[in-house]
Backbone as CSV, one residue per row, in Angstrom:
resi,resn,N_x,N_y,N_z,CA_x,CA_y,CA_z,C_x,C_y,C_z
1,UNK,136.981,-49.398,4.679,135.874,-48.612,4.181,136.382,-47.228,3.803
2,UNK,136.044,-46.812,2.569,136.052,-45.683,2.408,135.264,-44.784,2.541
3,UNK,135.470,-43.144,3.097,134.512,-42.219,3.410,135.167,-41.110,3.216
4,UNK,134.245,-40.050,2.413,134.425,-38.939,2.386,133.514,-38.096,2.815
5,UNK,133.957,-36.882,3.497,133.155,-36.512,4.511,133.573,-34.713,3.950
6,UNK,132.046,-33.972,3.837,132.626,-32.458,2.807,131.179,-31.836,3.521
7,UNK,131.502,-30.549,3.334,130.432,-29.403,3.599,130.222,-28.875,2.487
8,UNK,129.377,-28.814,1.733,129.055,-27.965,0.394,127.762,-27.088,0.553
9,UNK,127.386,-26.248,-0.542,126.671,-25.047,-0.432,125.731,-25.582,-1.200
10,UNK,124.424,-25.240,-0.770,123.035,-25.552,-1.756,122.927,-24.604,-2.483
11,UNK,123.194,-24.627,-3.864,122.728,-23.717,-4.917,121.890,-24.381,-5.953
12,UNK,120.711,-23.768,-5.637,119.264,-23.667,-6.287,118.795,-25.456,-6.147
13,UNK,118.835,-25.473,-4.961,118.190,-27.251,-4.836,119.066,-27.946,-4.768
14,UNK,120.577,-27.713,-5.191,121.450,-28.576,-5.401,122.793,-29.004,-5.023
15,UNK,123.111,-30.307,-4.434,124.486,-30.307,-4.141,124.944,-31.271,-5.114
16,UNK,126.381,-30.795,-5.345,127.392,-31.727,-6.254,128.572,-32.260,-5.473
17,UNK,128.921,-33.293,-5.244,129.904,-34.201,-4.363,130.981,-34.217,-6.087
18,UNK,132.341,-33.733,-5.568,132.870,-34.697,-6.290,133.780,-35.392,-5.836
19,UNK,134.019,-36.917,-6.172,134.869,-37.753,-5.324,136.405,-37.638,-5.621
20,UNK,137.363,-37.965,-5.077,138.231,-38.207,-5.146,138.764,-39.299,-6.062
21,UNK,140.047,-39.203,-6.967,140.272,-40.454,-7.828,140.418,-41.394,-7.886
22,UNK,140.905,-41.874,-6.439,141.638,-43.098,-5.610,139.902,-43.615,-5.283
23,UNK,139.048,-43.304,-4.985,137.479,-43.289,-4.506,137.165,-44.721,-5.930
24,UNK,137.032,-45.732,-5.440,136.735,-46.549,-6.726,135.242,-47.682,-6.238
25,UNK,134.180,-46.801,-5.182,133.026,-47.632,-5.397,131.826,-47.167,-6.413
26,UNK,131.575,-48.028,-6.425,130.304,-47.913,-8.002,129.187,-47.415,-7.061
27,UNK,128.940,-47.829,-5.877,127.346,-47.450,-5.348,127.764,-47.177,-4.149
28,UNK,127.297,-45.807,-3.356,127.542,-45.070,-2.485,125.974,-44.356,-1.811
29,UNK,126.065,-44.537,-0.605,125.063,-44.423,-0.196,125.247,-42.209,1.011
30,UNK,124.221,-41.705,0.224,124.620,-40.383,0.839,123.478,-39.852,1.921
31,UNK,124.014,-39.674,2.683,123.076,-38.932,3.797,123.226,-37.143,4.310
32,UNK,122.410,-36.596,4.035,121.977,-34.915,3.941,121.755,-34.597,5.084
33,UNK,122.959,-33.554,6.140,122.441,-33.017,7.208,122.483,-31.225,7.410
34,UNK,121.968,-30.702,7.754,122.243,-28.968,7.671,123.216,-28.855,8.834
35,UNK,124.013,-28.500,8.285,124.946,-27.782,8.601,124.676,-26.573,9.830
36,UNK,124.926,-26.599,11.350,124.968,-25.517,11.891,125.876,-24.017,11.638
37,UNK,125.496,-23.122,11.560,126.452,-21.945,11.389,127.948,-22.410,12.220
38,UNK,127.665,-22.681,13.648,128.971,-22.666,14.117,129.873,-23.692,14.225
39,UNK,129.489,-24.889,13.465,130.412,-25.725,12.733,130.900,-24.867,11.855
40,UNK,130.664,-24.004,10.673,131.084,-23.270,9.599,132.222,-22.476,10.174
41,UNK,131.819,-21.787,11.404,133.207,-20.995,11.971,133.912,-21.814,12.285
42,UNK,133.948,-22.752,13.024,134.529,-23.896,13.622,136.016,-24.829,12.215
43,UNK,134.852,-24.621,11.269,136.172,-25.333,10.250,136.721,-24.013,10.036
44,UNK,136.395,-22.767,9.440,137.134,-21.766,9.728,138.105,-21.603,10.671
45,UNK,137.907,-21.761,11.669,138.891,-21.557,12.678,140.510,-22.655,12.526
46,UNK,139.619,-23.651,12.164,140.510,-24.848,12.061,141.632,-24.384,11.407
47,UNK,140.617,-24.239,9.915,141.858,-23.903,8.694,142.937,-22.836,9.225
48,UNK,142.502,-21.841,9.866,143.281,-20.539,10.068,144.415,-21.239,11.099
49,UNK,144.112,-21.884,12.139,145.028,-22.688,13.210,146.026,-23.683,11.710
50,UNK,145.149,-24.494,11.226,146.191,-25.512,10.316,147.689,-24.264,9.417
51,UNK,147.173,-23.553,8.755,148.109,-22.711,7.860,148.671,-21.613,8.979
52,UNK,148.966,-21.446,10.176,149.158,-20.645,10.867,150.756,-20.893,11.011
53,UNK,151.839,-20.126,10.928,153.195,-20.451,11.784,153.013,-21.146,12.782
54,UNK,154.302,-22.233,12.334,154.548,-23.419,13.475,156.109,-22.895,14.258
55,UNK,156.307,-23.260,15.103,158.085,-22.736,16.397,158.228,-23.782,15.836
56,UNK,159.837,-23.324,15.352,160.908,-24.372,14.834,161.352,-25.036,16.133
57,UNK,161.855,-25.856,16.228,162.529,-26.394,17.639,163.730,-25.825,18.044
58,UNK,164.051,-24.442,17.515,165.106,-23.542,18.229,164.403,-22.575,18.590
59,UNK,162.838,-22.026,18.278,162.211,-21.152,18.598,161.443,-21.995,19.914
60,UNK,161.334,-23.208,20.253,160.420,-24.227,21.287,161.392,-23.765,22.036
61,UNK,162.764,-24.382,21.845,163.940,-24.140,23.277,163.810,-22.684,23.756
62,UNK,164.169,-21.643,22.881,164.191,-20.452,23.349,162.903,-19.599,24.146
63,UNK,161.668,-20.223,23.579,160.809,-20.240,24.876,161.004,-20.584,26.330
64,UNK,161.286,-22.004,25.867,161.684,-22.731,27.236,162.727,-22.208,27.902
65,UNK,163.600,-21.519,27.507,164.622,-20.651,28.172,164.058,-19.703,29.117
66,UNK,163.470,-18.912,27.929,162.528,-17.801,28.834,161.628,-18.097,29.730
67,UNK,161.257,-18.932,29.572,159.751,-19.134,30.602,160.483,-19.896,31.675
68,UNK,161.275,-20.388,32.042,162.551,-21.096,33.035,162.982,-19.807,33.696
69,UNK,163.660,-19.141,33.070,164.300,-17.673,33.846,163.585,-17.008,34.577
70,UNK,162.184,-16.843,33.549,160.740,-15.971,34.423,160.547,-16.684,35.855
71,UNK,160.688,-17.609,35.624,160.114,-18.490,36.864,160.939,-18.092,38.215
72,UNK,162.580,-18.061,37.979,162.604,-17.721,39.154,163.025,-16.582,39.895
């Protein structure tokens, strides 16, 4: 089954879905829910965590160095 799943903005009565290209059903059935504000921060937050610097695995060890030494 395919599903696409999107948050869009009501402007003036209206939402526009557009599907994806690979998306190849003829009849699709859509269901309308409002959106809480703090889902909205919530994918916000997400995105900012997703595009955020990742520790290379020489920056993971060199933690682990440090936080080993602290310890004792």
């Amino acid at each position: 089954m395919n599903a696409v799943r999107q948050i869009q903005e009501v402007v003036a009565d209206t939402v526009t879905i557009r599907l994806p290209a690979h998306f190849s059903a003829r009849r699709v059935d859509v269901i309308v829910f409002p959106v809480a504000e703090d889902e909205q921060v919530s994918r916000q937050l997400q995105g900012l965590l997703l595009t955020a610097p990742t520790l290379s695995e020489d920056d993971l060890q060199r933690f682990t160095q440090v936080r080993e030494w602290m310890s004792q």
